[in-house]
C-alpha positions as protocol buffer text, in pm:
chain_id: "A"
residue {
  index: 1
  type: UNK
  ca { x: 2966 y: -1815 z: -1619 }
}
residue {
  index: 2
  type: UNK
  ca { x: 2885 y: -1752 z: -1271 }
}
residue {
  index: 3
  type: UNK
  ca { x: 2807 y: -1343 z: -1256 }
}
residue {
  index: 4
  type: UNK
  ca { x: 2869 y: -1172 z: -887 }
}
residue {
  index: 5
  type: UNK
  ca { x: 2735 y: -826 z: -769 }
}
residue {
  index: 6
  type: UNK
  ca { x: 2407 y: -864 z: -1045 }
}
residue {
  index: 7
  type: UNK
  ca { x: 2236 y: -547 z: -1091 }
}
residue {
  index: 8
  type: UNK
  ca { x: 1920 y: -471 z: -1297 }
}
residue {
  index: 9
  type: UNK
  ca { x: 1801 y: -224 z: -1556 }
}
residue {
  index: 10
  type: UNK
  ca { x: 1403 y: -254 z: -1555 }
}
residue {
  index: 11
  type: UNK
  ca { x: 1178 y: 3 z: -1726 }
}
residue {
  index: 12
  type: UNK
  ca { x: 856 y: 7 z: -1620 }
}
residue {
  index: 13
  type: UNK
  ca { x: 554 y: 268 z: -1687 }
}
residue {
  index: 14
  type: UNK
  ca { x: 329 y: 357 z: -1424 }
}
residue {
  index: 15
  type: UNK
  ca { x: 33 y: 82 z: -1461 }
}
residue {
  index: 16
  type: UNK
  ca { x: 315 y: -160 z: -1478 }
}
residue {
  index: 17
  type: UNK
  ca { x: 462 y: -55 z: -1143 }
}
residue {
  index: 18
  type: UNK
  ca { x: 130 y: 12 z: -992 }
}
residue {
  index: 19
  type: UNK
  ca { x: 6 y: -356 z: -1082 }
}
residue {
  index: 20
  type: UNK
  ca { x: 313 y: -520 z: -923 }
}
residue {
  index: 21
  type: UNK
  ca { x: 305 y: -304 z: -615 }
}
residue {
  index: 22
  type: UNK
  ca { x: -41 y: -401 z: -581 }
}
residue {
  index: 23
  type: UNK
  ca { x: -77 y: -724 z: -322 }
}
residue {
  index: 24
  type: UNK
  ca { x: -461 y: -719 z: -272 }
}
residue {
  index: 25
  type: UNK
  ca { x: -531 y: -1061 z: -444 }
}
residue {
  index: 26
  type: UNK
  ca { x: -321 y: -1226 z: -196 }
}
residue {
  index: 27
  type: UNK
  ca { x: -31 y: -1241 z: -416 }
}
residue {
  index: 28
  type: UNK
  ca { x: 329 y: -1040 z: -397 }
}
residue {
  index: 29
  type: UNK
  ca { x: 323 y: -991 z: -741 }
}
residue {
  index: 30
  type: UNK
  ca { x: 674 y: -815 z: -700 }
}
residue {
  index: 31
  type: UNK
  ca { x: 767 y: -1144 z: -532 }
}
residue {
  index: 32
  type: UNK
  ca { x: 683 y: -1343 z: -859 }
}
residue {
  index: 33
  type: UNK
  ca { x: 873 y: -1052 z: -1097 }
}
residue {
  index: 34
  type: UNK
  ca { x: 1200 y: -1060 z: -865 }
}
residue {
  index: 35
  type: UNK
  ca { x: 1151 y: -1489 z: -962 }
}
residue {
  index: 36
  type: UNK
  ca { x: 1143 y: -1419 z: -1305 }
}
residue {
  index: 37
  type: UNK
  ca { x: 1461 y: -1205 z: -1270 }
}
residue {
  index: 38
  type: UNK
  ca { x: 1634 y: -1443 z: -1092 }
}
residue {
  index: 39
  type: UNK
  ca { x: 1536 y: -1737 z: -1309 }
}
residue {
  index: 40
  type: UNK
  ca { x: 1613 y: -1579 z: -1639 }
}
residue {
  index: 41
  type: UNK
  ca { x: 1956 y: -1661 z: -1810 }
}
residue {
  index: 42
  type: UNK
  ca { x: 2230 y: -1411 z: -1909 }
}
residue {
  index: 43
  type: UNK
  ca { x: 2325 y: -1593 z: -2196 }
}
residue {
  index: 44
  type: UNK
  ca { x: 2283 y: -1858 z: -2451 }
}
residue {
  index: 45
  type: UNK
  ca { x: 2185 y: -2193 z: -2262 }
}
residue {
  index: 46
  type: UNK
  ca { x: 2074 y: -2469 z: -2408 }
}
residue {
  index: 47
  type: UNK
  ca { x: 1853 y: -2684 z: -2233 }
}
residue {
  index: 48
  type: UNK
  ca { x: 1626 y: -3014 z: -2220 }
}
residue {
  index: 49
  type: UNK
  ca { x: 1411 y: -3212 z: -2048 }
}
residue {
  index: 50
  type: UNK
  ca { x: 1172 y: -3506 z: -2110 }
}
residue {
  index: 51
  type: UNK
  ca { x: 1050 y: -3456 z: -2409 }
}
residue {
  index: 52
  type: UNK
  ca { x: 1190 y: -3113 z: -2509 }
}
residue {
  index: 53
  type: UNK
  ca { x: 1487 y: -2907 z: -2602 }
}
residue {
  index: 54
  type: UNK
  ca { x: 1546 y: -2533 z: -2634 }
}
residue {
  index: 55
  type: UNK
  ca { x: 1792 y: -2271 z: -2658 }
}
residue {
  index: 56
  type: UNK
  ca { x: 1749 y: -2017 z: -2450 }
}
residue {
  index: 57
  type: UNK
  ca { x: 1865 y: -1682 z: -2534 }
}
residue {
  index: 58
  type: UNK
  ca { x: 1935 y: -1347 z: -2212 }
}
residue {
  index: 59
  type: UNK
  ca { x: 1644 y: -1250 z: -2064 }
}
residue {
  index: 60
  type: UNK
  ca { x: 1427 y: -1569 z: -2115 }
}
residue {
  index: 61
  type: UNK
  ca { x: 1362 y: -1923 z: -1902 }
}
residue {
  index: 62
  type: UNK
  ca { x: 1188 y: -2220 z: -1870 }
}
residue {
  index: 63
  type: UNK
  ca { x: 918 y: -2308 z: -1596 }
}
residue {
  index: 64
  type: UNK
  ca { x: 609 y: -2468 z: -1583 }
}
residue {
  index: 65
  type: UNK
  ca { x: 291 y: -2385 z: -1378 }
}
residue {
  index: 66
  type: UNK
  ca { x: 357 y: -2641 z: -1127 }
}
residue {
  index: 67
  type: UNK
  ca { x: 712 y: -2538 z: -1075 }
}
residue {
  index: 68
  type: UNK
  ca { x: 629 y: -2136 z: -1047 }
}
residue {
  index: 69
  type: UNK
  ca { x: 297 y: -2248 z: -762 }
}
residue {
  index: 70
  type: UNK
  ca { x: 553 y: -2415 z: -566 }
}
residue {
  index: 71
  type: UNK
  ca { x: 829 y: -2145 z: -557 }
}
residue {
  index: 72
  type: UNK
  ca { x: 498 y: -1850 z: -486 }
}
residue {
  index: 73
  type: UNK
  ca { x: 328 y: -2142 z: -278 }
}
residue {
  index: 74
  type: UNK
  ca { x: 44 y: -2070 z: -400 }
}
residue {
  index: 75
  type: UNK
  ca { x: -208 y: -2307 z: -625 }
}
residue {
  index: 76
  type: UNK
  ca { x: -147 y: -2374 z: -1007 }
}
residue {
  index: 77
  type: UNK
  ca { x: -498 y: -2172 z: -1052 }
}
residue {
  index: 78
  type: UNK
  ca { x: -288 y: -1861 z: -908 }
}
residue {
  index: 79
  type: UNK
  ca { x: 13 y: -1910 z: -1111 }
}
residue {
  index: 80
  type: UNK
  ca { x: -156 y: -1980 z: -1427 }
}
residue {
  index: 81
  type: UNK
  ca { x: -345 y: -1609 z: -1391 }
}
residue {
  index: 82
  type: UNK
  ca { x: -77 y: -1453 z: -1234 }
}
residue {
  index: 83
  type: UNK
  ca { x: 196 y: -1554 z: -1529 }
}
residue {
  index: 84
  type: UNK
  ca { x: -115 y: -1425 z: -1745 }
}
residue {
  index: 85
  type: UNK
  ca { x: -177 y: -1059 z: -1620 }
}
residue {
  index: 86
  type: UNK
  ca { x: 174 y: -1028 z: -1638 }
}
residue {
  index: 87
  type: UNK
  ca { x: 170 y: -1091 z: -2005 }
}
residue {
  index: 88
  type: UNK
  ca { x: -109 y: -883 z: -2084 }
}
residue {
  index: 89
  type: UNK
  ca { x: 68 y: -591 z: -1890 }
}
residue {
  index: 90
  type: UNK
  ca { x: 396 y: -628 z: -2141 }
}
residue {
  index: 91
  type: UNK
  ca { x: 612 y: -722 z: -1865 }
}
residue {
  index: 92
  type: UNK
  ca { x: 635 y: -1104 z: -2000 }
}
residue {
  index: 93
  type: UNK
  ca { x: 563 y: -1311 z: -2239 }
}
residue {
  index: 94
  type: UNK
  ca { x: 503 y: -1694 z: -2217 }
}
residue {
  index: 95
  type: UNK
  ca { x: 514 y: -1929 z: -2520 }
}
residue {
  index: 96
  type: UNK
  ca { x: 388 y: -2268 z: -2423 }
}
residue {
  index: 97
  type: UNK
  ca { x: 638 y: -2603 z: -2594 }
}
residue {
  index: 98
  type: UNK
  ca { x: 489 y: -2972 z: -2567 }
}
residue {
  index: 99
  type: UNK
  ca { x: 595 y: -3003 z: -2220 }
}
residue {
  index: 100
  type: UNK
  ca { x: 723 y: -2683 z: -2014 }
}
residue {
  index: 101
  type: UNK
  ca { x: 690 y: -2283 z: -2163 }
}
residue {
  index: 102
  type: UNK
  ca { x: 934 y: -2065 z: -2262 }
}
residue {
  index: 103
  type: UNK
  ca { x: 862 y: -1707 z: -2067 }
}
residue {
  index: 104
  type: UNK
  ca { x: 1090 y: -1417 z: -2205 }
}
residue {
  index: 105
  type: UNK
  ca { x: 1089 y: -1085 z: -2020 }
}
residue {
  index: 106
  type: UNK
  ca { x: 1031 y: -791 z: -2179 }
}
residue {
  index: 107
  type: UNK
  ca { x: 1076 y: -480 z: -1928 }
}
residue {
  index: 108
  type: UNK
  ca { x: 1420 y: -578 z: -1817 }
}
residue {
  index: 109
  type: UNK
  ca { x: 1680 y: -398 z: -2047 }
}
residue {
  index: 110
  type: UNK
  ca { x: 2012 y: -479 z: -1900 }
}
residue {
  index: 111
  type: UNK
  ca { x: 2241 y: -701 z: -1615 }
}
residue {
  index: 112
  type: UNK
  ca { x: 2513 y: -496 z: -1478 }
}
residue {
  index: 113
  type: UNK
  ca { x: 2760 y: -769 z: -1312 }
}
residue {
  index: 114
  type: UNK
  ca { x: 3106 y: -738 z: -1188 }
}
residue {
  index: 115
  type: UNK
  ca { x: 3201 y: -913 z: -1482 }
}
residue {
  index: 116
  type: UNK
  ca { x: 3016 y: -726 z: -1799 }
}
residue {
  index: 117
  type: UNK
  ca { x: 2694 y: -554 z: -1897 }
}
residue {
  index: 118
  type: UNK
  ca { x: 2476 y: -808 z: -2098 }
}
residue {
  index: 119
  type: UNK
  ca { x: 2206 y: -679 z: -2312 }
}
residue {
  index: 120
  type: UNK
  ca { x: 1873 y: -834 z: -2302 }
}
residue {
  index: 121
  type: UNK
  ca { x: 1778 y: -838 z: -2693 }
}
residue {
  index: 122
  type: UNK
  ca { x: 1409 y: -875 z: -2604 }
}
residue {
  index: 123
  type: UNK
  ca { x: 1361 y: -563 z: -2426 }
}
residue {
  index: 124
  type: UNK
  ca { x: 1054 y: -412 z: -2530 }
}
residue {
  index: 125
  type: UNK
  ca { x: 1069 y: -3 z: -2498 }
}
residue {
  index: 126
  type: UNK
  ca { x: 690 y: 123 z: -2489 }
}
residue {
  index: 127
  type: UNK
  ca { x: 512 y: -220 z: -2430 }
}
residue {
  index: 128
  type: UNK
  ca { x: 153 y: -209 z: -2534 }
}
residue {
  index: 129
  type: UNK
  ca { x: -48 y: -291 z: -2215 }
}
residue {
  index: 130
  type: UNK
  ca { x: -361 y: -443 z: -2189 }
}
residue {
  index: 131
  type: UNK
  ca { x: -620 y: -334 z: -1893 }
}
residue {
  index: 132
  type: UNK
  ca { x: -683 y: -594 z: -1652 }
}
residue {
  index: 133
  type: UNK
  ca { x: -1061 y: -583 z: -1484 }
}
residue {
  index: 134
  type: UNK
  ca { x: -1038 y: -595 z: -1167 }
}
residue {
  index: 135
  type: UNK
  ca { x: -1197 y: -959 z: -1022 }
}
residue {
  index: 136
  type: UNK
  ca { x: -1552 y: -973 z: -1043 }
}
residue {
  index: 137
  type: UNK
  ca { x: -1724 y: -984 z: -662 }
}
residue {
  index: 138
  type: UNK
  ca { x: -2071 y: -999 z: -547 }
}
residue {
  index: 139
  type: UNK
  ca { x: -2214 y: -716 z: -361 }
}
residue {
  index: 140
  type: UNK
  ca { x: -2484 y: -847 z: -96 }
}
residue {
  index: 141
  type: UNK
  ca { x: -2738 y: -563 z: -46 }
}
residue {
  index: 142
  type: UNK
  ca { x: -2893 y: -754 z: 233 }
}
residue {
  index: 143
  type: UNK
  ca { x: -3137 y: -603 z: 475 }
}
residue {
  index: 144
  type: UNK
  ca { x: -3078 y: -569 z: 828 }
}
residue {
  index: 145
  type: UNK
  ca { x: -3357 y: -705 z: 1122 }
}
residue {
  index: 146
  type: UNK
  ca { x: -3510 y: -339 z: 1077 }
}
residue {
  index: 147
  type: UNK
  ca { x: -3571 y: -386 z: 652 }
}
residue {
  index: 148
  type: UNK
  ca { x: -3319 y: -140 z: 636 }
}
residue {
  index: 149
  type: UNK
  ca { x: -3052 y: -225 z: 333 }
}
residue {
  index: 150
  type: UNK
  ca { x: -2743 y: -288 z: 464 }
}
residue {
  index: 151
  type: UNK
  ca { x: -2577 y: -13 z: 263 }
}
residue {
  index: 152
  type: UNK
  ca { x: -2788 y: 202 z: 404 }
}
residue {
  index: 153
  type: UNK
  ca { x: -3026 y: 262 z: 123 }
}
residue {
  index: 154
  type: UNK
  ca { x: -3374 y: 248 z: 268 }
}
residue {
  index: 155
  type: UNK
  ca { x: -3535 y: 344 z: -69 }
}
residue {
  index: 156
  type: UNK
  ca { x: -3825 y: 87 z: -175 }
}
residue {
  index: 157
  type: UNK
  ca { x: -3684 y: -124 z: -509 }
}
């Protein structure tokens, strides 16, 4: 059925909402959730490909890493931890098949169309978050011309 005028029911605590509203890695992170809305299906749909078969049920869909890189144009590094932090923050979650994965969201509760309200069955109330560490960077304490630490520090180590 094509649905017109789709509207979304999303429930999302605050580490969830801060972690998608955060673009410092380069990323729109709010980008790649609005994809997953988008892509998901509102209601049974079977499908298959080379090698696999599935039925997918509202609120899940099919895509690989390649495929999600090329719609965020990023590399399949990016995609691979982005569709990861957003399964240990309980907004997704991603069971790999033999040749694509099944990803299922879990903060989205309802569609409102035009045509009917469609439940998503997965919904997940009080998802149980895990922390993400923030990327690991170097810090270069290098001195200046003067043998003054570039941070300032001028104590002797």
């Amino acid at each position: 059925m094509n649905y017109t005028n789709i509207r979304y029911s999303v429930m999302l605590n605050d580490a969830q909402y801060e972690y998608l509203s955060n673009d410092l890695q380069g990323i729109n992170r709010m980008k790649c959730f609005h994809t997953f809305l988008k892509m998901a299906v509102k209601e049974e749909t079977a499908v298959s490909g080379k090698g696999f078969s599935a039925v997918l049920q509202p609120g899940q869909f099919i895509a690989s890493k390649g495929e999600l890189s090329e719609m965020w144009n990023c590399n399949r590094k990016t995609a691979i931890r982005i569709v990861g932090e957003f399964n240990r923050m309980g907004i997704l979650q991603s069971v790999p098949t033999n040749r694509t994965t099944v990803h299922t969201l879990k903060c989205l509760s309802v569609w409102f169309t035009t045509q009917k309200t469609i439940k998503n069955t997965f919904f997940t109330y009080n998802p149980v978050i895990k922390p993400l560490a923030a990327p690991a960077r170097e810090v270069s304490h290098a001195t200046a011309g003067n043998g003054v630490k570039a941070d300032g520090d001028n104590r002797g180590d």
